[in-house]
PQR file of N, CA, C, O and H, with PARSE charges and radii, in Angstrom:
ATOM      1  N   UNK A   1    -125.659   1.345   3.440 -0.4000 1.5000
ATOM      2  CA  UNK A   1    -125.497   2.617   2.761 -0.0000 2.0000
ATOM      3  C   UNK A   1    -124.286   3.327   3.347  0.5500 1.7000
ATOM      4  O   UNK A   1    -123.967   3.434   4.531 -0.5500 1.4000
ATOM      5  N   UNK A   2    -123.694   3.781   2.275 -0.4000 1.5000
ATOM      6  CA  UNK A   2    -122.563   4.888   2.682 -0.0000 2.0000
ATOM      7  C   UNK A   2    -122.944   6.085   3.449  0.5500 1.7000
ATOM      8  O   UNK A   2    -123.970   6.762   3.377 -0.5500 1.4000
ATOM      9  H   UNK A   2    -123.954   3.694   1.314  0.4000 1.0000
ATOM     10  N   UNK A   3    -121.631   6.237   4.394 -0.4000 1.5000
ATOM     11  CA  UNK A   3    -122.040   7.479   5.110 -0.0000 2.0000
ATOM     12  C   UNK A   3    -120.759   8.802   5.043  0.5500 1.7000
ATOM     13  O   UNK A   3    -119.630   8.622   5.498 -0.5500 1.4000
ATOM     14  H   UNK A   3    -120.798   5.687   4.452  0.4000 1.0000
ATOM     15  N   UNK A   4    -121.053   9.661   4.615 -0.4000 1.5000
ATOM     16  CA  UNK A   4    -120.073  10.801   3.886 -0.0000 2.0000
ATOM     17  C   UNK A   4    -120.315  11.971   4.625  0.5500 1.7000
ATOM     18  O   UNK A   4    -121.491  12.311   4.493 -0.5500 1.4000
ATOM     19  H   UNK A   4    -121.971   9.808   4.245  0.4000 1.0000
ATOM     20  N   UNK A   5    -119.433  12.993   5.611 -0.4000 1.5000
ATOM     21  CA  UNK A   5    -119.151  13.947   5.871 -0.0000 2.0000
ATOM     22  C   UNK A   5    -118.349  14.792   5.443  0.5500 1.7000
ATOM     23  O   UNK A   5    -117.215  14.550   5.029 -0.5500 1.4000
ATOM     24  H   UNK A   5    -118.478  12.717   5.718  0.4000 1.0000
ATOM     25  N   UNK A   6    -118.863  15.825   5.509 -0.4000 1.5000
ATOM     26  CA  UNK A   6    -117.727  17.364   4.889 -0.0000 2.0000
ATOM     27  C   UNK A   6    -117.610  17.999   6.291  0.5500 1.7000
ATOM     28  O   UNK A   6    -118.408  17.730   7.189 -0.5500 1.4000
ATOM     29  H   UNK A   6    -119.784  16.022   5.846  0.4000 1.0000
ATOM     30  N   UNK A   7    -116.469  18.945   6.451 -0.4000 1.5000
ATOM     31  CA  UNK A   7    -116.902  20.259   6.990 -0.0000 2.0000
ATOM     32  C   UNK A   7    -116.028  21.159   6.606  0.5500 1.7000
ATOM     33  O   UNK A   7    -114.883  20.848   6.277 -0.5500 1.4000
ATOM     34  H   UNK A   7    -115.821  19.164   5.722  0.4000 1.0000
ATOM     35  N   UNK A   8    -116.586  22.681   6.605 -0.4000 1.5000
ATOM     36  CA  UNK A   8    -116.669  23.727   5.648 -0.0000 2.0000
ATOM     37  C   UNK A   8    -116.165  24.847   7.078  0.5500 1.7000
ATOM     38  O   UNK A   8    -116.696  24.972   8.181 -0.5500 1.4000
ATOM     39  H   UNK A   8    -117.516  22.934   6.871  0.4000 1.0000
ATOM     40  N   UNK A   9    -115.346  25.305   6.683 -0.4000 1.5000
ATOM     41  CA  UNK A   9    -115.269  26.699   8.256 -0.0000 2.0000
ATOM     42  C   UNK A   9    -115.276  27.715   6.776  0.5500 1.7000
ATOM     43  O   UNK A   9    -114.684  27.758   5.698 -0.5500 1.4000
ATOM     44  H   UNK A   9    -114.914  25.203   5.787  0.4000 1.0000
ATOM     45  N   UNK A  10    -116.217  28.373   7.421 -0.4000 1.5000
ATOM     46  CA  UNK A  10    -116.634  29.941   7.296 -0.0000 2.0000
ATOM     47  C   UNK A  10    -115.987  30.708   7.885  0.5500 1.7000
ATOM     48  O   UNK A  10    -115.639  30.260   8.977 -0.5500 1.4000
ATOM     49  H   UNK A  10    -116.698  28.338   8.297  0.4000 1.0000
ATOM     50  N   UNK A  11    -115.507  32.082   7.593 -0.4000 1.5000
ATOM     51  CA  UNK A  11    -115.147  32.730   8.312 -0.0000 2.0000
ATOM     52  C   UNK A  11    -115.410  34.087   8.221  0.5500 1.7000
ATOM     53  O   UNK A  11    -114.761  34.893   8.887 -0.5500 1.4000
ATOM     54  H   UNK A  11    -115.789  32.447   6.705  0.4000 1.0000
ATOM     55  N   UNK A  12    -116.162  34.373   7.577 -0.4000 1.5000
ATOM     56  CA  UNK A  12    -117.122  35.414   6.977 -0.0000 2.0000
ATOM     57  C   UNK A  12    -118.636  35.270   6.873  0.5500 1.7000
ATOM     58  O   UNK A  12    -119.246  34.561   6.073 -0.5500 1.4000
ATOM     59  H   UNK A  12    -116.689  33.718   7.036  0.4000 1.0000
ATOM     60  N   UNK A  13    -119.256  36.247   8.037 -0.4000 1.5000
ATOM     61  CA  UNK A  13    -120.806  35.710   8.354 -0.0000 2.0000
ATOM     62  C   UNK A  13    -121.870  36.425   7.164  0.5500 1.7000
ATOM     63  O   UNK A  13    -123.096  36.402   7.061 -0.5500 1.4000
ATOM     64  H   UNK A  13    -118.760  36.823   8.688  0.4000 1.0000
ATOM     65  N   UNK A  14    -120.619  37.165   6.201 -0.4000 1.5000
ATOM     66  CA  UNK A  14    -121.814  37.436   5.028 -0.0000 2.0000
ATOM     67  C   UNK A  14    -122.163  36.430   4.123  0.5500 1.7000
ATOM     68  O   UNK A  14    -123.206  36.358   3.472 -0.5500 1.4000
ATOM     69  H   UNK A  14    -119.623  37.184   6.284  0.4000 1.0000
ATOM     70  N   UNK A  15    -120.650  35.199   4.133 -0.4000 1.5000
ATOM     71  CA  UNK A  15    -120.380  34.283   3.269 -0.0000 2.0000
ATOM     72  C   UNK A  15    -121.640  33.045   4.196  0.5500 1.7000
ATOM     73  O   UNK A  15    -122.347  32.264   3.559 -0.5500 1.4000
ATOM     74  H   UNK A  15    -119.803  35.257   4.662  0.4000 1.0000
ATOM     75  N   UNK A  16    -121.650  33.098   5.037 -0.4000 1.5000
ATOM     76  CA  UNK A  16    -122.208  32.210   5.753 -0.0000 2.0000
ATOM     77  C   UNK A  16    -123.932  31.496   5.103  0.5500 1.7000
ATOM     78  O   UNK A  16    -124.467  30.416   4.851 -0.5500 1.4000
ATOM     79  H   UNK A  16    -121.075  33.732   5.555  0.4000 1.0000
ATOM     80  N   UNK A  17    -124.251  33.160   5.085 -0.4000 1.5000
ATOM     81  CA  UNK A  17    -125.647  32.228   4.513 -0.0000 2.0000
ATOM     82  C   UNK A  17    -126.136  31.369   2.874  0.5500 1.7000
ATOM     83  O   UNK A  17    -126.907  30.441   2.628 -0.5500 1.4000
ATOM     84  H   UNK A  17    -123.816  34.037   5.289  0.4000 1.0000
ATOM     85  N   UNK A  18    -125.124  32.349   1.905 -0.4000 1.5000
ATOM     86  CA  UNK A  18    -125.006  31.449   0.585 -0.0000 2.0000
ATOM     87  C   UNK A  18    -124.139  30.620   0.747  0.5500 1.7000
ATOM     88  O   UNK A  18    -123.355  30.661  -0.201 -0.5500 1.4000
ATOM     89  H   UNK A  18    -124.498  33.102   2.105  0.4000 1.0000
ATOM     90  N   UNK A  19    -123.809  29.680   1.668 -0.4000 1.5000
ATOM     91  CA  UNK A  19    -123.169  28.449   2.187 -0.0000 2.0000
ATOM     92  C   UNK A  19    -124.007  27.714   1.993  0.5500 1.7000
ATOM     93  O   UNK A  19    -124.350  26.889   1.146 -0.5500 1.4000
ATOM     94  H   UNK A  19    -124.446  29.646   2.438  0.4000 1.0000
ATOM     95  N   UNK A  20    -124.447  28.274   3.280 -0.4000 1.5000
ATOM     96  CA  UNK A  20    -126.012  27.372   3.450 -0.0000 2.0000
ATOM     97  C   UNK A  20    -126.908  26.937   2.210  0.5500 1.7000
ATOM     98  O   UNK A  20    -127.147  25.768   1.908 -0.5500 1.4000
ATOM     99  H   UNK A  20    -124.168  28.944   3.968  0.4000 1.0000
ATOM    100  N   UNK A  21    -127.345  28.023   1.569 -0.4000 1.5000
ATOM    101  CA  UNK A  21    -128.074  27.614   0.835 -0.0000 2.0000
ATOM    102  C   UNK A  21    -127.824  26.652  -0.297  0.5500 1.7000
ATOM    103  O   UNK A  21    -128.716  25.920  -0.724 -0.5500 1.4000
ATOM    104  H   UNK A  21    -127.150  28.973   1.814  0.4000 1.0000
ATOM    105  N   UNK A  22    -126.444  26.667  -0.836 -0.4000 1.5000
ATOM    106  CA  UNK A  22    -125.621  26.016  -1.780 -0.0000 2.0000
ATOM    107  C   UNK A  22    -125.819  24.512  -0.902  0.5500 1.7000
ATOM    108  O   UNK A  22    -126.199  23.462  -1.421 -0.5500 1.4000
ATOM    109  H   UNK A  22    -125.719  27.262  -0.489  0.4000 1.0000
ATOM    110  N   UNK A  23    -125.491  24.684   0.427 -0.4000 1.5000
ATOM    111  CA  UNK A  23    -125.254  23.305   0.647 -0.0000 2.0000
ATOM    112  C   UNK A  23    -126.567  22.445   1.343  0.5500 1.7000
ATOM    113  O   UNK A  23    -126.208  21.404   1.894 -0.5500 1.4000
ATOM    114  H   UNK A  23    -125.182  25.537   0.849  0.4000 1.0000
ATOM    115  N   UNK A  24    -127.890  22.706   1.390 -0.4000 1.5000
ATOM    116  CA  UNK A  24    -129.211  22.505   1.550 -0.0000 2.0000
ATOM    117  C   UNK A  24    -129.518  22.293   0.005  0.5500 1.7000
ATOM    118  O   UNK A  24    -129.804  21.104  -0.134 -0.5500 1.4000
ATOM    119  H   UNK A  24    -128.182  23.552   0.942  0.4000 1.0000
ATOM    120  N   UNK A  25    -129.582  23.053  -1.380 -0.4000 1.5000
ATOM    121  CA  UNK A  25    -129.619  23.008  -2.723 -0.0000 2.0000
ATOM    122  C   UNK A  25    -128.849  21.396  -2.406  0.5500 1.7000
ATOM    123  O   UNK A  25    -129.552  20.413  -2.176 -0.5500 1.4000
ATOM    124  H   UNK A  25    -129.349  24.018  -1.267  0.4000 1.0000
ATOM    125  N   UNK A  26    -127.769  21.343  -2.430 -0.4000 1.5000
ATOM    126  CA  UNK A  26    -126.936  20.274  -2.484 -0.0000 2.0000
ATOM    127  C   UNK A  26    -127.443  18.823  -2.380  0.5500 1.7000
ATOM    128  O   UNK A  26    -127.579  17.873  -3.151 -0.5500 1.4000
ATOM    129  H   UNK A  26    -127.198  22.142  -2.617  0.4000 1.0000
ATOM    130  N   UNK A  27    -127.725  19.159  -0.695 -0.4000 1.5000
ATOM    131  CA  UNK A  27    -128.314  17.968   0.034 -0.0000 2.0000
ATOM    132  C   UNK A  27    -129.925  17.210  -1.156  0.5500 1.7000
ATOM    133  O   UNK A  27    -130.242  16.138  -1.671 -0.5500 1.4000
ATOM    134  H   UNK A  27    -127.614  19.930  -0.068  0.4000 1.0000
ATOM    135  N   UNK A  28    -130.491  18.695  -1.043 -0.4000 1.5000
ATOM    136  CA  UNK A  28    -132.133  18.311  -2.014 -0.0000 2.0000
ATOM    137  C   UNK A  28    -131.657  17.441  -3.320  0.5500 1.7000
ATOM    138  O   UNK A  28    -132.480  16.674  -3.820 -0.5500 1.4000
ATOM    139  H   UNK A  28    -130.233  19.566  -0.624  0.4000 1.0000
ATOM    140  N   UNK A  29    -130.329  17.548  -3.886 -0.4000 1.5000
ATOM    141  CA  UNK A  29    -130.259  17.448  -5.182 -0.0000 2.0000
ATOM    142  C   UNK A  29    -130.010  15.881  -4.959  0.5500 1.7000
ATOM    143  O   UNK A  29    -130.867  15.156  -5.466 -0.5500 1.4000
ATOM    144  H   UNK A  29    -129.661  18.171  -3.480  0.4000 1.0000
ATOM    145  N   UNK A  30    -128.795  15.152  -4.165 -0.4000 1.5000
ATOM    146  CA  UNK A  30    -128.319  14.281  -3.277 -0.0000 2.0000
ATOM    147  C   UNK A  30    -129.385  13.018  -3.583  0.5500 1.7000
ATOM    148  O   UNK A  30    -129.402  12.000  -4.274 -0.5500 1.4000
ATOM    149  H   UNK A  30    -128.100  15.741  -3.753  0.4000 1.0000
ATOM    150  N   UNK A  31    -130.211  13.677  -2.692 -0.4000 1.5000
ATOM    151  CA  UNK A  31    -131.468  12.836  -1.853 -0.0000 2.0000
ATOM    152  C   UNK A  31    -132.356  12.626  -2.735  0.5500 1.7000
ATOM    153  O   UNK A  31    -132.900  11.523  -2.689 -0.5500 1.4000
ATOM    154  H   UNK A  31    -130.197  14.504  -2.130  0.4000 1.0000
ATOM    155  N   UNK A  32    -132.928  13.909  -4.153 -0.4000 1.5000
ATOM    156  CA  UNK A  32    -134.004  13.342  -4.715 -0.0000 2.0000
ATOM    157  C   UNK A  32    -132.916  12.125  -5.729  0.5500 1.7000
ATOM    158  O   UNK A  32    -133.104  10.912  -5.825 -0.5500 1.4000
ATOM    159  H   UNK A  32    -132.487  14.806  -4.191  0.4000 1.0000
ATOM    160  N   UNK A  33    -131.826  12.925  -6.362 -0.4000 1.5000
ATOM    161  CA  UNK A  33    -131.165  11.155  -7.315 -0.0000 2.0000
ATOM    162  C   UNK A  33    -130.700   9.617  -6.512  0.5500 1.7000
ATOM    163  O   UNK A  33    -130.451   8.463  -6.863 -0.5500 1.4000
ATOM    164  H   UNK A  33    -131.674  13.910  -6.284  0.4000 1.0000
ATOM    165  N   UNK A  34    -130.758  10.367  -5.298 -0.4000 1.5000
ATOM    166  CA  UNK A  34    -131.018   8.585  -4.786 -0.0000 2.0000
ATOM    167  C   UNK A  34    -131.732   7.873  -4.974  0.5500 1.7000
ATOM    168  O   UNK A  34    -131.647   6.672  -5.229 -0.5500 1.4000
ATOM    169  H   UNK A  34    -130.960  11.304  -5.013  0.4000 1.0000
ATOM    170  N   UNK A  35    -133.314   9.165  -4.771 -0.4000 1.5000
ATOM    171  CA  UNK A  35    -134.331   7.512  -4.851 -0.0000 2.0000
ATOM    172  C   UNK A  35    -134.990   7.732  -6.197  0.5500 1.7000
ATOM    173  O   UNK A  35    -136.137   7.317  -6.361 -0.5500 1.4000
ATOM    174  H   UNK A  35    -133.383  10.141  -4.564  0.4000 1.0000
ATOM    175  N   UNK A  36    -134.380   8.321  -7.119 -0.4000 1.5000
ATOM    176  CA  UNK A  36    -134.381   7.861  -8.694 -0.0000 2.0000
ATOM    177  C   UNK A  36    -133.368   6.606  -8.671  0.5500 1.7000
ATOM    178  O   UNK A  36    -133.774   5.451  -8.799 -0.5500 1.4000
ATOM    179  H   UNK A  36    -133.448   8.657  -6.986  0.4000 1.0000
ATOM    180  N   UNK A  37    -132.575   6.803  -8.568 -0.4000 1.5000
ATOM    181  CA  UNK A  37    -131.668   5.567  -8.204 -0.0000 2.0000
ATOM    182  C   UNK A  37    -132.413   4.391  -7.435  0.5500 1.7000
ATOM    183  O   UNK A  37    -132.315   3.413  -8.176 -0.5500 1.4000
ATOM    184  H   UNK A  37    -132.246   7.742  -8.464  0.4000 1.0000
ATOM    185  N   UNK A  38    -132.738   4.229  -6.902 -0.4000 1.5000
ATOM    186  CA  UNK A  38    -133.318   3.459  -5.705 -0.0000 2.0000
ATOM    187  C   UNK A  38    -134.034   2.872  -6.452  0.5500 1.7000
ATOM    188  O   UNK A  38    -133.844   1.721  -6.844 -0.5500 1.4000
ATOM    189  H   UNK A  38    -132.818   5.024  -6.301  0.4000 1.0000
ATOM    190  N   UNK A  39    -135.273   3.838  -6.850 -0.4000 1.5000
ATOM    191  CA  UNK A  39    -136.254   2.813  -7.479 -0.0000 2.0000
ATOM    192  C   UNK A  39    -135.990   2.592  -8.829  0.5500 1.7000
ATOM    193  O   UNK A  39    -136.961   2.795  -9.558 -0.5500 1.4000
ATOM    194  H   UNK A  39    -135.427   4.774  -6.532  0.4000 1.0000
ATOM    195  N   UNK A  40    -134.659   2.129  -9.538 -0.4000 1.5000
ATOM    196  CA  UNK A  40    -134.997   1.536 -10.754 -0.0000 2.0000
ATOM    197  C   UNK A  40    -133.529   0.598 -10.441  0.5500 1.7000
ATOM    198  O   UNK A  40    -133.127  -0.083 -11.384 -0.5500 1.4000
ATOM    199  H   UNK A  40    -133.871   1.964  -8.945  0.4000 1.0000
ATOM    200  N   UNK A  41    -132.891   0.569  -9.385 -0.4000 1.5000
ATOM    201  CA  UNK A  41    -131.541  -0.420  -9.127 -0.0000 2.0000
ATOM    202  C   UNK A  41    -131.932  -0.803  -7.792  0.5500 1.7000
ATOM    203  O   UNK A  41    -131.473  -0.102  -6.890 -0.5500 1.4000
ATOM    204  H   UNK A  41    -133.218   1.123  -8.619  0.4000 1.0000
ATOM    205  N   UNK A  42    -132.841  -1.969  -7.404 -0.4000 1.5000
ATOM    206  CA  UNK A  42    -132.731  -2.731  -6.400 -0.0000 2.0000
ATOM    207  C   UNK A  42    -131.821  -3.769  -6.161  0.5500 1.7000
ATOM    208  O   UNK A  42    -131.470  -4.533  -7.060 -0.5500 1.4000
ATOM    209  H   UNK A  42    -133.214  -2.538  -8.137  0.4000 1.0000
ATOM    210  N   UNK A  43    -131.354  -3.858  -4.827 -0.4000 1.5000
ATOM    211  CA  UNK A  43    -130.352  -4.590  -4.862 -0.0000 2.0000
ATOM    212  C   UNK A  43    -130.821  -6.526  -4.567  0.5500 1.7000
ATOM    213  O   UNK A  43    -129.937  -7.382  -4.572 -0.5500 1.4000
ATOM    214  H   UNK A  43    -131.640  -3.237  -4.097  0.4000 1.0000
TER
END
């Protein structure tokens, strides 16, 4: 499996927490179409 990093500088701690959340939303979204993926394309 591929392995993919970002990083993001903030520099505004109001901006900081709808970061977060955008990028946790992100991750959830990521992770559940993988294993839709997963389980109907075995390799």
């Amino acid at each position: 499996m591929s392995r993919h990093e970002a990083t993001v500088e903030i520099e505004s701690k109001t901006d900081a927490y709808p970061v977060e959340r955008l990028m946790n939303q992100l991750y959830d979204l990521v992770r559940e179409e993988s294993r839709h993926f997963n389980r109907y394309h075995t390799i």
